[in-house]
C-alpha positions as CSV (number, residue, x, y, z in Angstrom):
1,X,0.0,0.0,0.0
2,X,1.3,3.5,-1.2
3,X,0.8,6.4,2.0
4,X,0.9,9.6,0.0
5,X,-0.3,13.0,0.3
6,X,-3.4,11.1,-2.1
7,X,-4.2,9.6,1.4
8,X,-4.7,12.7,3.2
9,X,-7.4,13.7,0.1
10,X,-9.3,10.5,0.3
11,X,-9.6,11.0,4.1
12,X,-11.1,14.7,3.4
13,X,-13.8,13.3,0.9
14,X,-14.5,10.2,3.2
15,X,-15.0,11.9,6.7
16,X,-15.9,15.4,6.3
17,X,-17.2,16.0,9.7
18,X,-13.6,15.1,11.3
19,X,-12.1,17.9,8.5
20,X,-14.5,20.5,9.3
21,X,-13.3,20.3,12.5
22,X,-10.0,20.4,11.2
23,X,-10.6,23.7,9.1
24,X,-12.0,24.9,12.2
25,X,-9.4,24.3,14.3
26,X,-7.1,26.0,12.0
27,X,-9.5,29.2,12.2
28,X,-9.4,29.2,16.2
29,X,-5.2,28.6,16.1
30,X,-5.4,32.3,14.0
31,X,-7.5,34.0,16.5
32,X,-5.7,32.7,19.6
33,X,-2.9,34.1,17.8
34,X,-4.3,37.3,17.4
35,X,-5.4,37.1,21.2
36,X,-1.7,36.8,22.0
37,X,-0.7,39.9,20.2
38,X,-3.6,42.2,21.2
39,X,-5.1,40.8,24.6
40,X,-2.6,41.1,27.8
41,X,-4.8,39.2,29.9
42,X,-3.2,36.3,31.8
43,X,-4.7,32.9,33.9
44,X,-2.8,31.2,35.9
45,X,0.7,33.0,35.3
46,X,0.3,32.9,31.6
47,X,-1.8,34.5,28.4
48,X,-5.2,34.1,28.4
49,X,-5.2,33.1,24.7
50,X,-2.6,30.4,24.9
51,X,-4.7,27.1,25.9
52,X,-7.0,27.7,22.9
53,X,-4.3,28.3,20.4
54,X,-2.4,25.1,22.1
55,X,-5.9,23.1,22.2
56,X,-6.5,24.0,18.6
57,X,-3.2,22.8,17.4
58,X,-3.0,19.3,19.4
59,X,-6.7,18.8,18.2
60,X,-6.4,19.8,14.5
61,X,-3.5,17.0,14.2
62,X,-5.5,14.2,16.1
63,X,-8.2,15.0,13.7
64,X,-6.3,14.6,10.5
65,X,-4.6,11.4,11.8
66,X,-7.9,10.0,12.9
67,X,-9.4,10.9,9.8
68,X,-6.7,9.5,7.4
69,X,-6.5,6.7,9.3
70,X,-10.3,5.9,9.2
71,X,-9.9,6.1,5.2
72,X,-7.6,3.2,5.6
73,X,-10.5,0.8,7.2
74,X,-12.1,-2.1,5.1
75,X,-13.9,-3.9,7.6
76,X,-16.3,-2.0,10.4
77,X,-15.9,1.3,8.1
78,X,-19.2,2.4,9.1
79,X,-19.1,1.6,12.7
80,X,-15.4,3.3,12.2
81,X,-16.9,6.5,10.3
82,X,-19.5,7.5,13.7
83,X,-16.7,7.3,15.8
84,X,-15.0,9.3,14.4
85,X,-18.2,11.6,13.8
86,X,-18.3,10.9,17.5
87,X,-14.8,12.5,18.2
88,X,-15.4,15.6,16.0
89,X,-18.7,16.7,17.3
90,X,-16.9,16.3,21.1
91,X,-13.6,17.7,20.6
92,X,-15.4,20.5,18.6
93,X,-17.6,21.4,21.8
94,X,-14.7,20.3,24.2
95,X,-11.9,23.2,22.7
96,X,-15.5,25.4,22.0
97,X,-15.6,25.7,25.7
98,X,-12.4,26.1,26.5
99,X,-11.9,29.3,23.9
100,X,-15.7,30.9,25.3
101,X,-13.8,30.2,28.9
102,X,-10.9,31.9,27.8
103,X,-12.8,35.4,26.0
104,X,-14.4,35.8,29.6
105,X,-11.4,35.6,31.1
106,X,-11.8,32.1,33.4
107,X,-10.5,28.8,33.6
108,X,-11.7,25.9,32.1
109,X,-10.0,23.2,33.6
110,X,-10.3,22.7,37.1
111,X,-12.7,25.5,38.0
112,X,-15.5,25.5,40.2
113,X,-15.8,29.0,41.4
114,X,-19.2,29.7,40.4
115,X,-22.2,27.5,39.0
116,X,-22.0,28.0,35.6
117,X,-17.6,27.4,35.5
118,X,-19.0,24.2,37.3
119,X,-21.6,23.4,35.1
120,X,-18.3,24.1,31.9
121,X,-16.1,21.5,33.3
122,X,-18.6,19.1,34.1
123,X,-19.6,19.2,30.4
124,X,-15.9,19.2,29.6
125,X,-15.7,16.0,31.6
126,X,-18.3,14.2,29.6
127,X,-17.1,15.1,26.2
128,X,-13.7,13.7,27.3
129,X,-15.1,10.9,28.2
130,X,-17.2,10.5,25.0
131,X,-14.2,10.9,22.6
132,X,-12.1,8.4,24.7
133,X,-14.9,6.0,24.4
134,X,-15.4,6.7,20.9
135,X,-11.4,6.3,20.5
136,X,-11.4,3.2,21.6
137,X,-14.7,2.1,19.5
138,X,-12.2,2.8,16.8
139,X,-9.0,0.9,18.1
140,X,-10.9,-2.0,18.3
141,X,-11.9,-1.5,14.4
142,X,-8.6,-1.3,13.4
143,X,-7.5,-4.1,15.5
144,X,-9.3,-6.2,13.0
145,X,-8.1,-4.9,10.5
146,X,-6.0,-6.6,7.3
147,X,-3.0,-4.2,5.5
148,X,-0.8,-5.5,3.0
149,X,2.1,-3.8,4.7
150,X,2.0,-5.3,8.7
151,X,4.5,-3.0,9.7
152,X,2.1,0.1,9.1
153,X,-1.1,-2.4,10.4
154,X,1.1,-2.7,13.8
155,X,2.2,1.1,13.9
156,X,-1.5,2.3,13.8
157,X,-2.3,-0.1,16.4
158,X,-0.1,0.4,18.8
159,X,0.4,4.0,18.4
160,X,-3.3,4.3,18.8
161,X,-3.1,2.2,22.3
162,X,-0.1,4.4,23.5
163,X,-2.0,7.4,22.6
164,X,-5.3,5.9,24.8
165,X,-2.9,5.6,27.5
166,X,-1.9,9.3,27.0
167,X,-5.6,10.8,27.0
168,X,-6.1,8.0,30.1
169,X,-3.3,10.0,32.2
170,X,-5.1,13.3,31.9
171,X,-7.3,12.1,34.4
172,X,-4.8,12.4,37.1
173,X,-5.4,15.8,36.5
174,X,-8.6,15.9,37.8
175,X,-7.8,14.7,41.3
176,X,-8.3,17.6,44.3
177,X,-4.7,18.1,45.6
178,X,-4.2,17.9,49.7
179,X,-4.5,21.9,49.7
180,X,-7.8,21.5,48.4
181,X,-9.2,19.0,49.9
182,X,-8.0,21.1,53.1
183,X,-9.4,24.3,52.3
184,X,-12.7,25.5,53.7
185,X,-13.7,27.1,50.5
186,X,-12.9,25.0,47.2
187,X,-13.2,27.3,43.4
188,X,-10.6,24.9,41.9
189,X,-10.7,20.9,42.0
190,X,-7.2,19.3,40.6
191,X,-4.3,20.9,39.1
192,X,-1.8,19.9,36.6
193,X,1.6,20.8,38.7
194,X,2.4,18.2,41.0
195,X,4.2,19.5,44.3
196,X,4.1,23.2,43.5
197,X,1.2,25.3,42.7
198,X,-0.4,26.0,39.4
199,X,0.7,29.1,37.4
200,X,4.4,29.2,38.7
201,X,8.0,29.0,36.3
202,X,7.0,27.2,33.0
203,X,8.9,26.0,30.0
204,X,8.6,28.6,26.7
205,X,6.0,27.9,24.6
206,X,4.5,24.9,26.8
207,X,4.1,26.2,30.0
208,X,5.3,23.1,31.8
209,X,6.6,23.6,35.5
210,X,10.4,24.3,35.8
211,X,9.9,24.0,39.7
212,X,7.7,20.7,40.4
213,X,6.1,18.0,38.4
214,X,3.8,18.4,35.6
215,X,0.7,15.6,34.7
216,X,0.4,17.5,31.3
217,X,3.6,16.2,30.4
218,X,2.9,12.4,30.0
219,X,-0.4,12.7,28.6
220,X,0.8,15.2,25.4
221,X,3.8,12.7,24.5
222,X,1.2,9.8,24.9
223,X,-1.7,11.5,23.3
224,X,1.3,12.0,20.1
225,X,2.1,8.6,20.0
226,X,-0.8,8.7,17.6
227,X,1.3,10.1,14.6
228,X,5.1,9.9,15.8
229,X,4.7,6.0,15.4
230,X,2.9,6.2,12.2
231,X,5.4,8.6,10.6
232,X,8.5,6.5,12.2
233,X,6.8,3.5,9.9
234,X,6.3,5.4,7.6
235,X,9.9,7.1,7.2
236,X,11.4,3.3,6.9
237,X,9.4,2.7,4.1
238,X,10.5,5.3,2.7
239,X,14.3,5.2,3.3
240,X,13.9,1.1,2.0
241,X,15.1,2.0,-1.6
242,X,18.6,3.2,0.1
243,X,18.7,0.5,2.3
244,X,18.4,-2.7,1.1
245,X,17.8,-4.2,4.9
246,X,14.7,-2.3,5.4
247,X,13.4,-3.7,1.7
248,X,12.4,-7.0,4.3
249,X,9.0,-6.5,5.6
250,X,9.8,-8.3,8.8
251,X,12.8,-6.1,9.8
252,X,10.5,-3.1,9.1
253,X,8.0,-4.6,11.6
254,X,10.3,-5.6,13.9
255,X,11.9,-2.2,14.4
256,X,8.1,-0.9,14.8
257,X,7.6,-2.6,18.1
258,X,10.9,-1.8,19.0
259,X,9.7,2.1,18.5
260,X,6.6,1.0,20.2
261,X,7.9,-0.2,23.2
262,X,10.2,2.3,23.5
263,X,8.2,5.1,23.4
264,X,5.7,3.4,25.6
265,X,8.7,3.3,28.0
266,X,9.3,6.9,27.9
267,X,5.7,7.9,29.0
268,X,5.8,5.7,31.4
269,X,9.1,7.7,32.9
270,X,7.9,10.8,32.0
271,X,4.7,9.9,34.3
272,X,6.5,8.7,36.9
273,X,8.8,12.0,37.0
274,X,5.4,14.2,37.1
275,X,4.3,12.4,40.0
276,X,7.7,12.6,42.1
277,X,6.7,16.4,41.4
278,X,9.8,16.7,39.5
279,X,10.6,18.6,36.8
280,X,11.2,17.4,33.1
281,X,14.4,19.8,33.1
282,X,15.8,19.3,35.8
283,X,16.0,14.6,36.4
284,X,17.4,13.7,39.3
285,X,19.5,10.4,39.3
286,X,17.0,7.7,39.3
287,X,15.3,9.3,36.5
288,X,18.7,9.8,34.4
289,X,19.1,5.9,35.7
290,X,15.7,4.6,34.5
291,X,16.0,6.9,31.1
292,X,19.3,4.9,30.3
293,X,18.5,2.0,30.8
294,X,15.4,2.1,28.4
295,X,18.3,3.9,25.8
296,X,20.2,0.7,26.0
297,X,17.1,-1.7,25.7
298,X,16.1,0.1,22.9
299,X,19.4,0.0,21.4
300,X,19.9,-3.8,21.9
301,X,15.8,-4.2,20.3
302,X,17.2,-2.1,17.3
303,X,20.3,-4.2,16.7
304,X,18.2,-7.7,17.1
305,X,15.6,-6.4,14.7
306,X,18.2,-5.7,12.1
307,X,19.5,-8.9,12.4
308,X,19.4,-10.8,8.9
309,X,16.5,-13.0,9.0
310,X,17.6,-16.3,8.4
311,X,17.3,-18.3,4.7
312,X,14.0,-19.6,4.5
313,X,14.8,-23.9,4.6
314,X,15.4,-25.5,1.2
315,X,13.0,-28.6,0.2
316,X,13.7,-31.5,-1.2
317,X,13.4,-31.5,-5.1
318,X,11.8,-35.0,-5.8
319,X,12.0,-34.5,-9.6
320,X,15.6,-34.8,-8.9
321,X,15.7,-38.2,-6.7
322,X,16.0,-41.1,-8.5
323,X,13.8,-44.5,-8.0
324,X,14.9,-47.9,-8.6
């Protein structure tokens, strides 16, 4: 099977709903932008326009890859195409709310101040929980699925499981820190920061805690699981008219689930770092200890999946034995 930019096409004309949302998404990214230029209003310790524009982004790619990988379904297409309808009309309320929370100037996540900023994230809940069922409707689907090329079949499974992991983890997120559950008063319920507060020292761009430990971290590089393993495939195939050991379909798989685990490794180290309430920039030893370790596992996997596969066994030619 060829994956071309053709692909990307036939996944616009065979789920429209998920690229309306898409085209959408776009649209919000270039008002959040405007937002940051023009609006000097900050939550939290940071602009007021930056969760939308960083919502719309991370959404518009899920999206596409969702989309282009429904196009590649055969069987359960239909019970794949309303899931993915599903996902758009969710996510497209979900990051709705969280840009309408954002032009009045309040958080979306987390807050409970008043009834209706309850009444927001409660909703916000539910759609999550929607599109994570509807996501895994959809894993199962291409579970089932038969592709000429296993390597890709294996990529787009497992990088869809990583990335249910990922959008699992955000849930940690909604869990009411000991200050909370202490205080007399409660307007916010769960945080993001582990160990320090919300809204302190973040990383450019991200906004992830340069002081304590930060949940947002595990469930973004899981959640992208979803098109870094793809594209690793994908990036193989290509590079297999260069190198002639990659022209084997089996090495190609092999060195998918090597990818696979690996990166499935690194949110799992990335999670456990957030909840030590440690930074990402700053490891301490057992972290620098665990991260090696899965380096050199992953190193070993790439050099046994490169291995040359052995010479199929050679039959007996019985046109050549001769009978008395």
């Amino acid at each position: 099977m060829t994956y071309s930019p053709v692909s990307l096409r036939q996944a616009a004309l065979r789920h429209r709903p998920l690229m309306l949302v898409a085209v959408t998404m776009v649209a919000l990214a270039v008002v959040s932008l405007v937002g940051l230029a023009v609006d000097d209003r900050t939550l939290a310790g940071v602009p007021v326009w930056l969760k939308p524009f960083k919502f719309a982004v991370s959404f518009l790619v899920y999206v596409v890859t969702l989309a282009w990988m429904i196009s590649l379904t055969r069987r359960g297409r239909r019970v794949a195409w309303w899931a993915g309808t599903v996902v758009a009309a969710s996510g497209f309320v979900e990051v709705g709310l969280i840009a309408a929370q954002a032009a009045r100037g309040r958080q979306s996540h987390f807050n409970v101040a008043t009834p209706l900023d309850t009444t927001i994230f409660l909703l916000m809940a539910v759609l999550i929980a929607v599109l994570y069922t509807a996501t895994l409707v959809f894993a199962v689907i291409l579970a089932i699925q038969r592709m000429p090329d296993r390597a890709i079949a294996w990529t787009l499974r497992l990088g869809l499981l990583v990335a249910l992991v990922g959008m699992g983890l955000g849930y940690l997120m909604v869990l009411p820190t000991p200050a909370q559950e202490a205080a007399d008063a409660v307007t916010l319920v769960g945080a993001h920061s582990v160990g320090v507060p919300d809204g302190g020292p973040g990383m450019p761009l991200t906004g992830w805690s340069t002081t304590g430990g930060d949940l947002r971290i595990p469930h973004f590089v899981g959640m992208h699981a979803l098109q870094v393993l793809p594209l690793f495939t994908i990036a193989l195939g290509a590079l297999a008219g260069r190198r002639p050991r990659l022209r084997d379909g089996r090495v190609r798989l092999r060195l998918t689930v090597v990818a696979a685990a690996a990166y499935a490794g690194l949110v799992a180290i990335v999670t456990w770092q957030a909840l030590r309430g440690q930074p990402l920039i700053h490891p301490d030893r057992a972290t620098l200890t665990a991260a090696g370790l899965l380096a050199a596992a992953t190193a070993a996997g790439v050099l046994f999946a490169l291995r040359r596969p052995a010479p199929a066994p050679s039959l007996p030619d019985d046109r050549s034995e001769v009978h008395a």
